[in-house]
C-alpha positions in Angstrom: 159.5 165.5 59.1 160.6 162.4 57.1 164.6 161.6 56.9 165.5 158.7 54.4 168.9 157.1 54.5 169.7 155.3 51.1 171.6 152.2 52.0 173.0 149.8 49.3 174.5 146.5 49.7 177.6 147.0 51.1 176.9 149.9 52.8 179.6 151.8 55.0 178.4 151.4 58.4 180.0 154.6 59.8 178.2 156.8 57.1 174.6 155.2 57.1 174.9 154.4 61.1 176.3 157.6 62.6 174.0 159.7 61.0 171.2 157.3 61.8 171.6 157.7 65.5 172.4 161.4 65.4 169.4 162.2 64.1 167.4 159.9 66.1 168.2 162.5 68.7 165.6 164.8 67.9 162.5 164.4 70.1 159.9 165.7 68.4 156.1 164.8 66.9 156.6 163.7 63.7 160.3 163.3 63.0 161.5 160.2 61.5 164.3 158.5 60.2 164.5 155.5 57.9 166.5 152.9 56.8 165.9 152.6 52.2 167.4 150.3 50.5 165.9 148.7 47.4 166.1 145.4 48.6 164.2 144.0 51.7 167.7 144.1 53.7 171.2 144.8 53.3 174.6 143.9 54.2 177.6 146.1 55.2 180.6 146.2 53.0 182.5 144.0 56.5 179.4 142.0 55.8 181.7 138.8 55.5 183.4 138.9 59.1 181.0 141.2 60.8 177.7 140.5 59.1 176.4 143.5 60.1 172.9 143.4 57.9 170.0 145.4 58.5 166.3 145.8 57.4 165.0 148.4 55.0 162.5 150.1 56.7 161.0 151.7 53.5 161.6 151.1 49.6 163.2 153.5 47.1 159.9 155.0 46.2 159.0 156.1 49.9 162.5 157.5 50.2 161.8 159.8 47.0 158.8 161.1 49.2 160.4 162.3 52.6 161.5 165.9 53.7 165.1 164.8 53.2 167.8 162.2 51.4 170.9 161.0 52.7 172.4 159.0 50.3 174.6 156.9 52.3 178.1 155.1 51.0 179.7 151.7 50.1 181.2 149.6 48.0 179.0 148.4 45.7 178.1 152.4 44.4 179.5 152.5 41.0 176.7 149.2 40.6 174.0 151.2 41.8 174.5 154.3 39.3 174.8 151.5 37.1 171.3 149.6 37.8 169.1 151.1 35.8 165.9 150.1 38.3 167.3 151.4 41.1 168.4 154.6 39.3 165.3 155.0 37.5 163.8 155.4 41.0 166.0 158.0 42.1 165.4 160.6 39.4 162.2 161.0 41.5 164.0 163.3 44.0 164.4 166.2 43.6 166.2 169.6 45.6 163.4 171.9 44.8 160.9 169.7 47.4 163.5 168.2 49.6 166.7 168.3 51.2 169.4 166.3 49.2 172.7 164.7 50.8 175.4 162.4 49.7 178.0 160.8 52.0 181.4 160.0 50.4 180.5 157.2 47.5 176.8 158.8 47.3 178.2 162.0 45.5 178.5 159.8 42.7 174.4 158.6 42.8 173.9 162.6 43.0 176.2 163.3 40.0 174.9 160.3 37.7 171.6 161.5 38.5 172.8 165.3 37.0 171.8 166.9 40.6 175.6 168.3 41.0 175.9 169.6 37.3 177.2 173.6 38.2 177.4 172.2 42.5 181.2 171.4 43.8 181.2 168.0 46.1 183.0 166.8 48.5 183.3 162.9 48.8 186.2 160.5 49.7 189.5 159.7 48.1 188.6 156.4 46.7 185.2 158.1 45.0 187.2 161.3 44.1 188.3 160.1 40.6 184.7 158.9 39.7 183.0 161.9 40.6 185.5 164.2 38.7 184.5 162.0 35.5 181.0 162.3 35.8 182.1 166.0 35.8 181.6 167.3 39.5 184.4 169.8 40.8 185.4 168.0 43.9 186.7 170.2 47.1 189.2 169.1 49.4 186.9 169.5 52.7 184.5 167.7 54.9 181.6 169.5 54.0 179.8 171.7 51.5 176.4 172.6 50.8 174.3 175.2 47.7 170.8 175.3 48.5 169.4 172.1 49.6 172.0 170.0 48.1 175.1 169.2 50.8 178.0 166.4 50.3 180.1 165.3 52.9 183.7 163.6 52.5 185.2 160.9 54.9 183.2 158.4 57.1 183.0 160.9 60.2 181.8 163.7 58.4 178.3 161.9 58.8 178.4 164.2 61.9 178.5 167.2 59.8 175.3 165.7 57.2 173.4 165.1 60.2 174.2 168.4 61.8 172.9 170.5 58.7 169.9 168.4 58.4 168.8 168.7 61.9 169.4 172.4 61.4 167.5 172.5 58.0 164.4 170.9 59.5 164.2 171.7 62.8 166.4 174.2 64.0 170.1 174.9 64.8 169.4 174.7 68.8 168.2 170.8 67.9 171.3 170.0 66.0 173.8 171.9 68.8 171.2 169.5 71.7 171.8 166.4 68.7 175.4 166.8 68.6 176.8 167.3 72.2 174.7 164.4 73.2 177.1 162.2 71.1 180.1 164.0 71.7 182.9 162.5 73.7 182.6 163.5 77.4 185.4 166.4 78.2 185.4 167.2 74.8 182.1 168.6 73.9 182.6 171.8 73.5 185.0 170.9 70.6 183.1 168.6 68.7 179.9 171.0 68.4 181.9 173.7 68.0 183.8 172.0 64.4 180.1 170.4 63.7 178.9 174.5 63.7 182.0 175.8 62.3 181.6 173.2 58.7 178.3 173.9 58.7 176.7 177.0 59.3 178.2 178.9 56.5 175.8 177.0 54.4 172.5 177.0 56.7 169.9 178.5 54.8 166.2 179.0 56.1 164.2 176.0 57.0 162.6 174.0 54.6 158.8 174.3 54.6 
């Protein structure tokens, strides 16, 4: 299984990183994780005092072909869904092949692209008023999913994206295993047990 992470210039770190490394957990043939960006590499949006760049490890167009999206967030979001190359790109996914997720600001790539037209979001409260323009309903919780299409709202709720797609592709043991690995030490227990609680009301089958 193929996971891409979109990540623009100016990427959030929390939402393109956290989910990055949680899903790195899973050890198994096959699964992969990759950093897409449609530019060789990419800077954070504290790019200017922490410089925190990184290298695209595929292009837009292998992105469009993996198991599952994440469409990670930033500052620079309302210039992507305004680029028509890069948005051109994206109209090659699609949520009847693959698994589809936006973090906060990457509701509003999903939306432009017509992907949430009749699907609530959830996103963050900068991005909130954006999204409701391009005519999404936007819910005021961490996490919601229809189908194979989930958003997630607020930097940590990358924990919760990972979570679903773990449990999506693999299984829900993988994403419990994923999770408590990262979770503070003492506080285990609680961490898997909120992950679980946003998400498994919206597990559906595995994707095959």
């Amino acid at each position: 299984m193929h996971i891409a992470i979109l990540t623009f210039d100016g990427y959030n770190e929390l939402d393109s990183l956290i989910a990055l490394g949680i899903l790195n957990r899973v050890r198994e043939p096959g699964w992969r994780v990759s950093i897409a960006s449609p530019t060789p590499w990419v800077t954070s949006m504290n790019g200017v005092t922490i410089n925190v760049t990184v290298d695209a490890g595929i292009d837009l167009e292998e992105a469009c072909t993996a198991d599952a999206v994440i469409v990670g967030s930033g500052i620079k979001t309302r210039e992507v869904v305004e680029d028509p190359a890069i948005m051109s790109v994206l109209r090659g996914l699609d949520p009847e092949r693959q698994l589809l997720a936006a973090q906060c600001s990457g509701a509003l790539v999903l939306a432009k692209l017509g992907l949430l037209d009749d699907v609530p979001a959830c996103t963050d409260v900068t991005t909130k008023p954006w999204v409701i323009a391009a005519g999404v309903e936007v819910l005021d919780q961490p996490f919601f999913a229809r189908g194979n299409l989930a958003t997630a709202g607020g930097c940590l709720a990358s924990t919760y994206l990972a979570t679903w797609t773990i449990a999506r592709l693999h299984s829900l043991d993988a994403a419990i295993e994923a999770m408590d690995y990262v979770a503070p030490v003492g506080e285990k227990d609680e961490y898997v047990t909120r992950a679980l609680r946003n998400v498994t009301p919206y597990l559906t089958p595995a994707l095959t």
